[in-house]
N, C-alpha and C positions, 0 to 999 in steps of 0.2 A: 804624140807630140813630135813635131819636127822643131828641129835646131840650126839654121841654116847660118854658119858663121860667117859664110862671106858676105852674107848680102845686112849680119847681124838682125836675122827675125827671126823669133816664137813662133811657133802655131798652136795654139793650145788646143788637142782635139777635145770639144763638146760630143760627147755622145751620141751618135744620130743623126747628123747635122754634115756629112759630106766629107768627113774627118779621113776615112778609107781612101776613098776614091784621089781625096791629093795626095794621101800616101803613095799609093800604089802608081803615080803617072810620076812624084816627086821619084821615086825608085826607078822608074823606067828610064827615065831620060841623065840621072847623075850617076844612077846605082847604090849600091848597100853602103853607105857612109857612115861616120857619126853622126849625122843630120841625123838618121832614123833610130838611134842607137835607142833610147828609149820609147821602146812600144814592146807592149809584152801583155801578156794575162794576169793578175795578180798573183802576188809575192811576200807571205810572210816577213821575210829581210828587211824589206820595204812600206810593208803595210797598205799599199793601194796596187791597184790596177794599173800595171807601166803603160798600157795601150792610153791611159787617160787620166791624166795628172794634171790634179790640180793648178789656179792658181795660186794658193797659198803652201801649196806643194814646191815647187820652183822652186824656191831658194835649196833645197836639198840635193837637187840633181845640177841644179845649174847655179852656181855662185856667184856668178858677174850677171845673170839674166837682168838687172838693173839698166842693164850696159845695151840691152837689144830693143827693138822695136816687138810688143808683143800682139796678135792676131787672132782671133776666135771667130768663129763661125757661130751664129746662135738661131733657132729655127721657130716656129710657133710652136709656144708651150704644148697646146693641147693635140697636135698631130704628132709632134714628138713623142709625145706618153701613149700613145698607140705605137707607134715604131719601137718605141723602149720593152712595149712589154711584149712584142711578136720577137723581138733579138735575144730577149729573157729564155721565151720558149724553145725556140733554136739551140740554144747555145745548150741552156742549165737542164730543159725535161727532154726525157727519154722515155720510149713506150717497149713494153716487153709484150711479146703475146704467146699466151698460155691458151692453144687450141680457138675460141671465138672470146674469151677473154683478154680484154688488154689494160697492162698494170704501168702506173706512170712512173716514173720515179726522179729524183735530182741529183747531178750530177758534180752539187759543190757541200761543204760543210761550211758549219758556223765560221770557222777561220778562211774560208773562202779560200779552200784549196778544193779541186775540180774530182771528184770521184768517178769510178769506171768499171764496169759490168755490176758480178752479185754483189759486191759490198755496198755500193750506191742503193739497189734494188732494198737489201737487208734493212740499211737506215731507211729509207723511205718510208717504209712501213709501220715504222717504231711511233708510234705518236707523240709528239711533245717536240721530235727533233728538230732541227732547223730544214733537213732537205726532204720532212713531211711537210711543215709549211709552204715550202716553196714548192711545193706539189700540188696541194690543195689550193695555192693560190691563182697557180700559172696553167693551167689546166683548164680554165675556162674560157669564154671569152673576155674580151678586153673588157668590155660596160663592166660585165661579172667582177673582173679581178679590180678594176677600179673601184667598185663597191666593197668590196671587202677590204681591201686596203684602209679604205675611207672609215670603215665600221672600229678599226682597231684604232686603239691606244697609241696618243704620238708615240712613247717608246717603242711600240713592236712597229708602228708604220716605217720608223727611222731604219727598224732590221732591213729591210725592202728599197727603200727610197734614198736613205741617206746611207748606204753601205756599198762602202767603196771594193767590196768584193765584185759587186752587182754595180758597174759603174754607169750601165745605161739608162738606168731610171734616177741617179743622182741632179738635183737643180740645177742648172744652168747656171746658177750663179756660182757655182762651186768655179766657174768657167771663167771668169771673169771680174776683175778689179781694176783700183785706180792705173789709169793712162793706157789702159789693155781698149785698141780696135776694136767694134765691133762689127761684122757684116753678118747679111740676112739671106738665112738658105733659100728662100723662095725668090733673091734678086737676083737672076741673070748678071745684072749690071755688076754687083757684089762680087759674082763667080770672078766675072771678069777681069776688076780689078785683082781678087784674092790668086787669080791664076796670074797675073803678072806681078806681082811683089817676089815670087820666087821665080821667074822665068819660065813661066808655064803656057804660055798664051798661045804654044801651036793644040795645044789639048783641048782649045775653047768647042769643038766637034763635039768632045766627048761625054761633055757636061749632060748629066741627065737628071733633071731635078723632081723628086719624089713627087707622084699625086697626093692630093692630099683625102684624108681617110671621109669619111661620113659618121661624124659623130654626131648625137642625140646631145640637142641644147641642154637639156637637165644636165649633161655629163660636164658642161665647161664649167661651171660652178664648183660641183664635188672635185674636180682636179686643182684648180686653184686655190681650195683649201687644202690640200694638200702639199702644195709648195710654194706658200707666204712669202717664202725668202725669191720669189722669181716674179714679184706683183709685178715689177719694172716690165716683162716682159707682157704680161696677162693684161697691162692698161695698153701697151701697143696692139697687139691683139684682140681687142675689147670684142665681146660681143654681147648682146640683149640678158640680164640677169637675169639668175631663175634662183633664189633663197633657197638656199639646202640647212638645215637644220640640225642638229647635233649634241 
């Protein structure tokens, strides 16, 4: 989230969605401020992911946020859910190699605090726990972990999707509410405007806007069921139906 009091704007970072990149030039050119003051990993204290706070989170960090103009970025659902779960694997799995064997493991707990060397490796292994699941999930490829995903119980899919430990695979609508901006990470035009609401507009060079992945049509269906609460999204995006069953 940036906080930019002079100009009085939000930027709510969506997940995925280009959130980084205005951080990091918003830094370059004002430097370490309060604007950036919230962005962090998650936080017990806090209960979310400071790098990505909600908007019904706001009122807790920012108490006059009423007061600002608020900004989001929001991307296509279903290319996002591929980028969501390549940042999963980066981040949370780790690969150990035992001679020509290699052992995966995760690198957060249920409370979504981030684990590091044998004791990650230790639970991982333990079945039942949280950072075997997220082994077993995230270890495949994207189609794969989307299928599995898809196969569980709304409750465990929520451990995954709606857990703000894991704030990259959370809906997009967690991102967004009444009188909150929208713009469209695949709009150039978007960037453009979103780079000058904060004084960014000699950056417009550095804009680099993701390609977009090669998903299999069966796949747009089974992700949409998966996050109802982002339909808004998935009817701008519309593509040709394929009935997934369940």
């Amino acid at each position: 989230m940036i906080v930019d009091k002079e100009r009085k704007v939000i930027f709510l970072h969506n997940p995925k969605c280009g959130g980084t990149f205005l951080r990091d030039i918003y830094i370059e050119k004002y430097g370490e401020t309060e604007g950036t003051k919230w962005w962090g990993s998650f936080t017990p204290e806090y209960n979310t992911d400071l790098g990505h706070i909600t908007y019904n989170d706001l009122s807790r960090f920012i108490p006059d946020w009423r007061e600002y103009r608020i900004v989001v970025m929001v991307r296509n659902p279903y290319h996002r859910f591929y980028s969501a779960i390549k940042e999963v694997k980066s981040r949370l799995i780790g690969i150990k190699k035992i001679g020509f064997i290699k052992i995966y493991y995760a690198f957060v707990t249920k409370d979504g605090l981030r684990l590091k060397g044998k004791t990650a490796l230790f639970r991982s292994v333990c079945s039942g726990t949280y950072p075997y699941s997220l082994q077993k999930l995230f270890t495949v490829s994207a189609e794969n972990c989307c299928k599995r995903i898809f196969s569980l119980k709304r409750s465990k899919q929520d451990l995954f999707i709606r857990n703000k430990s894991i704030p990259w695979l959370n809906p997009q609508s967690y991102f967004w509410g009444k009188e909150v901006e929208v713009f469209y990470y695949e709009s150039e035009s978007d960037w453009i405007k979103l780079l000058d609401i904060f004084g960014l507009s000699e950056y417009q060079s550095r804009l680099s806007i993701a390609k977009d992945y090669v998903i299999p049509n069966y796949m747009h269906a089974m992700i949409e069921k998966l996050y109802p609460e982002d339909m808004e999204l998935f009817l701008r995006y519309a593509t040709p139906k394929i009935t997934i069953k369940k």
